[in-house]
Backbone as CSV, one residue per row, in Angstrom:
resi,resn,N_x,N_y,N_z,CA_x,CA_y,CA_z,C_x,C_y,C_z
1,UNK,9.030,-15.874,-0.590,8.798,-15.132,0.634,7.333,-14.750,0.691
2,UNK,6.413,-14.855,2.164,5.306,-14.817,1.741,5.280,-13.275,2.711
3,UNK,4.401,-12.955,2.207,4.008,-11.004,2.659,2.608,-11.402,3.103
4,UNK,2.214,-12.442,3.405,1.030,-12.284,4.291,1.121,-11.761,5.959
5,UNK,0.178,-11.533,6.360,0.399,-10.480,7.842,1.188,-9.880,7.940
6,UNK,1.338,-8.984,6.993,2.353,-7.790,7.027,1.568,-6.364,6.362
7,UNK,1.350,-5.181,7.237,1.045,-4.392,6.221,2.375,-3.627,5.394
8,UNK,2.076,-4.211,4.262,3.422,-3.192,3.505,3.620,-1.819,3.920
9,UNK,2.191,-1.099,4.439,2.385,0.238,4.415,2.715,0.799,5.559
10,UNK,3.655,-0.351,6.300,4.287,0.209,7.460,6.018,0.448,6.998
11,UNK,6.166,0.667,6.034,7.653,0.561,5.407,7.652,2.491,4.864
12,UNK,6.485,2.719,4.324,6.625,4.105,4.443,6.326,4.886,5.500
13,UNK,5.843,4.218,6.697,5.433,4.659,7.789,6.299,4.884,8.887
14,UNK,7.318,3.615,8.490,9.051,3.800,9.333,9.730,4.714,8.926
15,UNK,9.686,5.237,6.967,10.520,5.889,6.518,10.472,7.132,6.797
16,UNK,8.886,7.619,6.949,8.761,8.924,7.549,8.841,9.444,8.694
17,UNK,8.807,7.992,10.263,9.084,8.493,10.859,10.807,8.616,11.178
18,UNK,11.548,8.042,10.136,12.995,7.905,10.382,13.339,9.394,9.876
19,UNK,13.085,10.050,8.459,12.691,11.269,8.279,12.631,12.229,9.253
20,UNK,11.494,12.137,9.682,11.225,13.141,10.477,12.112,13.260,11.785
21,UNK,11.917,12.085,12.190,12.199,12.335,13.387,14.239,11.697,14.001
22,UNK,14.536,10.956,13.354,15.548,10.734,13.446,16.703,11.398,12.959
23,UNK,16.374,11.749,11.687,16.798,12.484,10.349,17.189,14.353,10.232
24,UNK,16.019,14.487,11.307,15.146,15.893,11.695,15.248,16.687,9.879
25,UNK,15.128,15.896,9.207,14.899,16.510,7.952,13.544,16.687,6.962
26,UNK,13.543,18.137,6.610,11.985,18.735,6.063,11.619,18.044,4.770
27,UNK,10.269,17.733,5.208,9.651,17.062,3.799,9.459,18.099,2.983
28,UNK,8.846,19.179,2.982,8.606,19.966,1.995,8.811,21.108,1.218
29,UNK,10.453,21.211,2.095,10.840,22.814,1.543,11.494,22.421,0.267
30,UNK,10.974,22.753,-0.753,11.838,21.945,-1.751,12.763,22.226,-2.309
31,UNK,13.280,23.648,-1.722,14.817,23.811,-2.262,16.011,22.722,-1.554
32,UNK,15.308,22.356,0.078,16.730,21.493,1.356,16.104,19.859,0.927
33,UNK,14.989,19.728,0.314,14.910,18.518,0.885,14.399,17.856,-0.441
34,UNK,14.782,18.437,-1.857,14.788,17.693,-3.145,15.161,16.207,-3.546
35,UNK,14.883,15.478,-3.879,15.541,14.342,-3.898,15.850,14.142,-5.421
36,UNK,15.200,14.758,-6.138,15.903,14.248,-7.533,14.873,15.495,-8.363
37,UNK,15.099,16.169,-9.721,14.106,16.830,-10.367,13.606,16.224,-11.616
38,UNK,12.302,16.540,-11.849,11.526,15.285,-12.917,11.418,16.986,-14.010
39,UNK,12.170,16.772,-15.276,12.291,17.600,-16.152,10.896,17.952,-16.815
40,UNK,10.554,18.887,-17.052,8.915,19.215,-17.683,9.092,19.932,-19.094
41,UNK,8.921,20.194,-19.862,8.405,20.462,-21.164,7.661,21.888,-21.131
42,UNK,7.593,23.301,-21.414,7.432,24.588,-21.274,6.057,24.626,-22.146
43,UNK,6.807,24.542,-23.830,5.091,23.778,-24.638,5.836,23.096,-25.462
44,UNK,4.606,22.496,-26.284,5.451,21.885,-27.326,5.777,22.249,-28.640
45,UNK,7.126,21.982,-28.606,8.356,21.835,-29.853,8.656,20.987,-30.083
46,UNK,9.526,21.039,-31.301,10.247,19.810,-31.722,11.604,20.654,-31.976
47,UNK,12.872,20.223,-31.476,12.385,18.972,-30.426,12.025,18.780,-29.758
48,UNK,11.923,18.035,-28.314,11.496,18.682,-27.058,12.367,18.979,-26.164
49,UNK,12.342,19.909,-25.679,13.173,20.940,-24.734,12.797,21.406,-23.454
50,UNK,13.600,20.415,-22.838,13.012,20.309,-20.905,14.101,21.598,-20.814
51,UNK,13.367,22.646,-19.988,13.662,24.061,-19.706,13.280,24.289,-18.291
52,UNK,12.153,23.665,-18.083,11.499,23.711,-16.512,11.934,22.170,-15.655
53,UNK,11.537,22.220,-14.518,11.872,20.874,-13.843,11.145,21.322,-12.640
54,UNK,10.320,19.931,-12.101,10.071,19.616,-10.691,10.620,19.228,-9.630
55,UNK,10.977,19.642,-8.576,11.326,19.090,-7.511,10.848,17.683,-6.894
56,UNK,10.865,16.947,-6.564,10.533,15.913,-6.023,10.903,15.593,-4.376
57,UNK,10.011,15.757,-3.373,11.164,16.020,-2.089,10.493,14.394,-1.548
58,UNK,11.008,14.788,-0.184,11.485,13.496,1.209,9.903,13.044,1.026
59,UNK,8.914,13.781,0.952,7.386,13.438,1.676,6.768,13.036,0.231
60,UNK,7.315,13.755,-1.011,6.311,13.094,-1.974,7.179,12.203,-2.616
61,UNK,8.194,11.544,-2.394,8.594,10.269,-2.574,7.891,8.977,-1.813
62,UNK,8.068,9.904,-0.422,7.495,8.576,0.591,5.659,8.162,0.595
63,UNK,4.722,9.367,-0.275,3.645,9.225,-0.500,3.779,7.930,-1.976
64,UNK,4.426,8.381,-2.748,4.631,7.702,-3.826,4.579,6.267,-3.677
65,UNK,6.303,5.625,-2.579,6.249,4.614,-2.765,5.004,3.974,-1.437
66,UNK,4.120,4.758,-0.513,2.882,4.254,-0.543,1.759,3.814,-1.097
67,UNK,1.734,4.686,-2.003,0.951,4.341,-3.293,0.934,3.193,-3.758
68,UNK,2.297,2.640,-4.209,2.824,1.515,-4.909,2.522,0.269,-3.770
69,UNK,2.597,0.349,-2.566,2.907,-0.709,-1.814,1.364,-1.003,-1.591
70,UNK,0.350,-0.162,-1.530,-0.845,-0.029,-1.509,-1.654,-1.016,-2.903
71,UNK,-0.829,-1.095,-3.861,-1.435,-1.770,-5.113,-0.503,-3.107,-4.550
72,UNK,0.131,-3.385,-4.246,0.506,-4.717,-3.523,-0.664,-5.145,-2.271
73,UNK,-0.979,-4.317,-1.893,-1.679,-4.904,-0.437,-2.944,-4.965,-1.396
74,UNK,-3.524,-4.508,-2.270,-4.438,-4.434,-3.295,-4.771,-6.061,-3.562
75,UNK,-3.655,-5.944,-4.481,-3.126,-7.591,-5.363,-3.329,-8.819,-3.683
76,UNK,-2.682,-8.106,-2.789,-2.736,-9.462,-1.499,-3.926,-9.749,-1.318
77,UNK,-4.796,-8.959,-1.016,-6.471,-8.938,-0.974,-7.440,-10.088,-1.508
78,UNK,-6.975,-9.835,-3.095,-8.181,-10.145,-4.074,-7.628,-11.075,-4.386
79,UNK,-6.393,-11.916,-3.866,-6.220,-13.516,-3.924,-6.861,-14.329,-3.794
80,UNK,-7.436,-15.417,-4.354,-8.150,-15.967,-3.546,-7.503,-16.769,-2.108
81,UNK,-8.024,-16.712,-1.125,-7.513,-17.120,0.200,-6.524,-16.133,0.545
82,UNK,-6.760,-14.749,0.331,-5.425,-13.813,0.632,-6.261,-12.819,1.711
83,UNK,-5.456,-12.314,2.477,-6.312,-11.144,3.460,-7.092,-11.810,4.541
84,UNK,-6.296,-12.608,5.578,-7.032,-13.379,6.690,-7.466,-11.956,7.571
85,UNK,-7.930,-12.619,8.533,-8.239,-11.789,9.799,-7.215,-11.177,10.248
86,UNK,-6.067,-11.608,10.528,-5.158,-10.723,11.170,-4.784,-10.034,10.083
87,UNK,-4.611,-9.827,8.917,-3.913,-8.833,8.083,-4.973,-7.583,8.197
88,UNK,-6.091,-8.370,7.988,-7.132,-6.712,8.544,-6.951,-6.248,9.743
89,UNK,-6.616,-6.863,10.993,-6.494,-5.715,12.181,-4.882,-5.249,11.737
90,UNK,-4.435,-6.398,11.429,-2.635,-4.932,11.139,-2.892,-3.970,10.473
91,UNK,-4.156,-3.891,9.488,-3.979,-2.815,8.552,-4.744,-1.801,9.692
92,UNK,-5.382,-2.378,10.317,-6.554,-1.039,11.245,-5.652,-0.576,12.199
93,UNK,-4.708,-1.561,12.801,-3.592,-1.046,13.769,-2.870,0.167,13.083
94,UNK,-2.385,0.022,12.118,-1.072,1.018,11.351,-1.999,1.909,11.047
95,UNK,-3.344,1.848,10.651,-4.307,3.244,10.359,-4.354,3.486,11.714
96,UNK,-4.800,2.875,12.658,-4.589,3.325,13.648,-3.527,4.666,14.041
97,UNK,-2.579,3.725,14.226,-1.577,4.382,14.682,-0.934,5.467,13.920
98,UNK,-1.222,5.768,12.483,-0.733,7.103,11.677,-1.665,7.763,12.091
99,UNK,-3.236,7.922,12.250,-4.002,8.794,12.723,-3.682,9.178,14.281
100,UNK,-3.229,8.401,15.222,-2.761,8.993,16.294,-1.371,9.893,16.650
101,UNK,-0.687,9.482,15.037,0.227,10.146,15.200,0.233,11.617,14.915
102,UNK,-0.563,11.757,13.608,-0.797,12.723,13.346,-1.816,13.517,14.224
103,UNK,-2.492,13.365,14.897,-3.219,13.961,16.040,-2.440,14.037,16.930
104,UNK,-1.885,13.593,17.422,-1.185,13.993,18.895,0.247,14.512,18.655
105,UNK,0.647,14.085,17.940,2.296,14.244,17.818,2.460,15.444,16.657
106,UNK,2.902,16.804,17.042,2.413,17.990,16.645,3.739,18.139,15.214
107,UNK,5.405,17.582,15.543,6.039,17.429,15.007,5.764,16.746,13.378
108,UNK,5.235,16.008,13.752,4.697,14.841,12.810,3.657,14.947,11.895
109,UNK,2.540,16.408,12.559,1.233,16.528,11.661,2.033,17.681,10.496
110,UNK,1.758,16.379,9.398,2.435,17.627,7.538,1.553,16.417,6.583
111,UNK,1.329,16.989,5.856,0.650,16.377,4.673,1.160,15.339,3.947
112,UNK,1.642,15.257,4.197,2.462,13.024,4.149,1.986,12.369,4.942
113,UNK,1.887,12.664,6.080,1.648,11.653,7.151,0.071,11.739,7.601
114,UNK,-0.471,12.801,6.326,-2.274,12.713,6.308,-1.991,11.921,5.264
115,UNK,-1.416,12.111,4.078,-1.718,10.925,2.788,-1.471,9.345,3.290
116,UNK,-0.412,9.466,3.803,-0.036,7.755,4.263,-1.390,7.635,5.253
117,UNK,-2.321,8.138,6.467,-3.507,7.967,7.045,-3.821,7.563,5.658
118,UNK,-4.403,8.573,5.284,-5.722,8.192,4.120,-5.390,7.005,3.354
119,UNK,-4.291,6.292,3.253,-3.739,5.412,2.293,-3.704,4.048,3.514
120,UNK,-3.405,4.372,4.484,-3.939,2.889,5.362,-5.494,2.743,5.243
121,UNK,-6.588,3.744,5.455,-7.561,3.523,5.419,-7.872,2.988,4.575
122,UNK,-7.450,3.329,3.256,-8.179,3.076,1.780,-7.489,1.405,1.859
123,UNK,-6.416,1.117,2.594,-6.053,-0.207,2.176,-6.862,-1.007,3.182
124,UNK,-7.143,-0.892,4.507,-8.146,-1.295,5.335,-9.609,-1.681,5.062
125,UNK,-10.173,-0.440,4.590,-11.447,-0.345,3.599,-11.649,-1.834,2.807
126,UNK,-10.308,-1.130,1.715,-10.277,-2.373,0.321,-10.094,-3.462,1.484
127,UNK,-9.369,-4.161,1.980,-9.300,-5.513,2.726,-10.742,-6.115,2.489
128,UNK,-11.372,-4.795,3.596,-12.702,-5.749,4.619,-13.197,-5.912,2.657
129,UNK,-13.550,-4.735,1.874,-14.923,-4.739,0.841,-14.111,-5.973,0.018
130,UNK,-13.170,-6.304,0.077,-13.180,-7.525,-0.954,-13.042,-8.946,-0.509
131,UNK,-13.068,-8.789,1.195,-13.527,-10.094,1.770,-14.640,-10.500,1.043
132,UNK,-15.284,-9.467,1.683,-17.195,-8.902,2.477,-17.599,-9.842,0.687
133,UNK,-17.403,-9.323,-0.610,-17.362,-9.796,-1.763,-17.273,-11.145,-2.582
134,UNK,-15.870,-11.460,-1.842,-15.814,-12.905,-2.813,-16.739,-13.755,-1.976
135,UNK,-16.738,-14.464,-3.149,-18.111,-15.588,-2.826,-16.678,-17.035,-1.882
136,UNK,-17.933,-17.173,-0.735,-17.006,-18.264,-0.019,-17.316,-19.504,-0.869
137,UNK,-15.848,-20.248,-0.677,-15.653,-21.234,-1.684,-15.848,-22.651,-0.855
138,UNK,-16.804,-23.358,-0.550,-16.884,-24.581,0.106,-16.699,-25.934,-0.558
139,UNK,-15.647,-26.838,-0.189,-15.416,-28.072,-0.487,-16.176,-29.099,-0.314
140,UNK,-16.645,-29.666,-0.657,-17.292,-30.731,-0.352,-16.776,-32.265,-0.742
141,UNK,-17.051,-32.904,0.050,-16.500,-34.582,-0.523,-17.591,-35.490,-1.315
142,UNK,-16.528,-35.305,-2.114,-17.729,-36.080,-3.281,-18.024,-37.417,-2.829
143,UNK,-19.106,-38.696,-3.191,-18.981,-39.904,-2.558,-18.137,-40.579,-3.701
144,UNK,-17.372,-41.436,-3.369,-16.998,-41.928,-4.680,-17.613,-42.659,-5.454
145,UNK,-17.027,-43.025,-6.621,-17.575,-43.853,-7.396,-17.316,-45.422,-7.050
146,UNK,-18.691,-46.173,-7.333,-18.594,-47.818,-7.243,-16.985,-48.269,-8.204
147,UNK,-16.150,-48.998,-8.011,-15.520,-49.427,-8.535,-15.459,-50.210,-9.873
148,UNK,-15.351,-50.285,-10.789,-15.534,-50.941,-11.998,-14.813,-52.514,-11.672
149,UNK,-15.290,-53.283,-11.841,-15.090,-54.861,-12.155,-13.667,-55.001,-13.846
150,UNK,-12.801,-55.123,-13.462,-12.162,-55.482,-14.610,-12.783,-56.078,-15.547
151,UNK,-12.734,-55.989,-16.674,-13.371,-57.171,-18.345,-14.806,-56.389,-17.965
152,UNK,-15.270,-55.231,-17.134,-16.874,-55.322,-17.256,-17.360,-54.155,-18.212
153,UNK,-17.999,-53.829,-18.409,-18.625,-52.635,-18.966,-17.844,-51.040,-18.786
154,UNK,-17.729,-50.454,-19.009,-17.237,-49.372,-18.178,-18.142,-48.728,-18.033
């Protein structure tokens, strides 16, 4: 399956607005909107003895798996022959369009949906700077070689 012209980071960009707005459920109160707790360590003992725990909610999951999809659009980039022209305006479109969301759409402005902005940009950015970088690779046709005469010299 090829993931070219696609920005991945429109998959956390659906999820938050399905979240938010479909869902009508809070990213950050973290007692309603926990999704799992990541156990922490108080100091250290032996043994070790998780006593404390983090919350993990709706918005810093969905920053997370931006993150991750972001080191994919990373890896798509610095392919060689990866990151045409249109994958850079999808990525400027979806930055686009999270910065308009978060500006205009008052529901929508929370600090997820500034990290996912800042995280299209940074993947936009990276696109163009590792075009702008690799050295263009030109083919050329070699002439061929005279043919060798059977029984002759080589």
């Amino acid at each position: 399956m090829s993931l070219i012209a696609f920005p991945l980071l429109l998959i956390p960009f659906a999820f938050f607005n399905i979240v938010v707005f479909l869902l009508n459920m809070p990213l950050s109160d973290e007692e309603k909107s926990a999704v799992f707790e990541l156990p922490l360590v108080s100091e250290p003992t032996m043994p070790l003895v998780f006593d404390h725990s983090m919350p993990v909610t709706i918005g810093d999951f969905i920053v997370a798996v931006g993150i991750l999809l972001l080191y994919v659009e990373v890896l798509k980039s610095v392919r060689p022959g990866g990151k045409g022209v249109i994958d850079h305006v999808l990525s400027f479109i979806l930055f686009i369009a999270m910065a308009c969301e978060l500006v205009f759409v008052p529901r929508a402005a929370t600090p997820t949906l500034l990290l996912l902005a800042v995280l299209g940009f940074v993947d936009f950015i990276t696109g163009l700077s590792v075009h702008m970088v690799q050295p263009k690779v030109v083919f050329e046709r070699a002439e061929q070689a005279p043919l060798r005469q059977a029984g002759g010299p080589p």
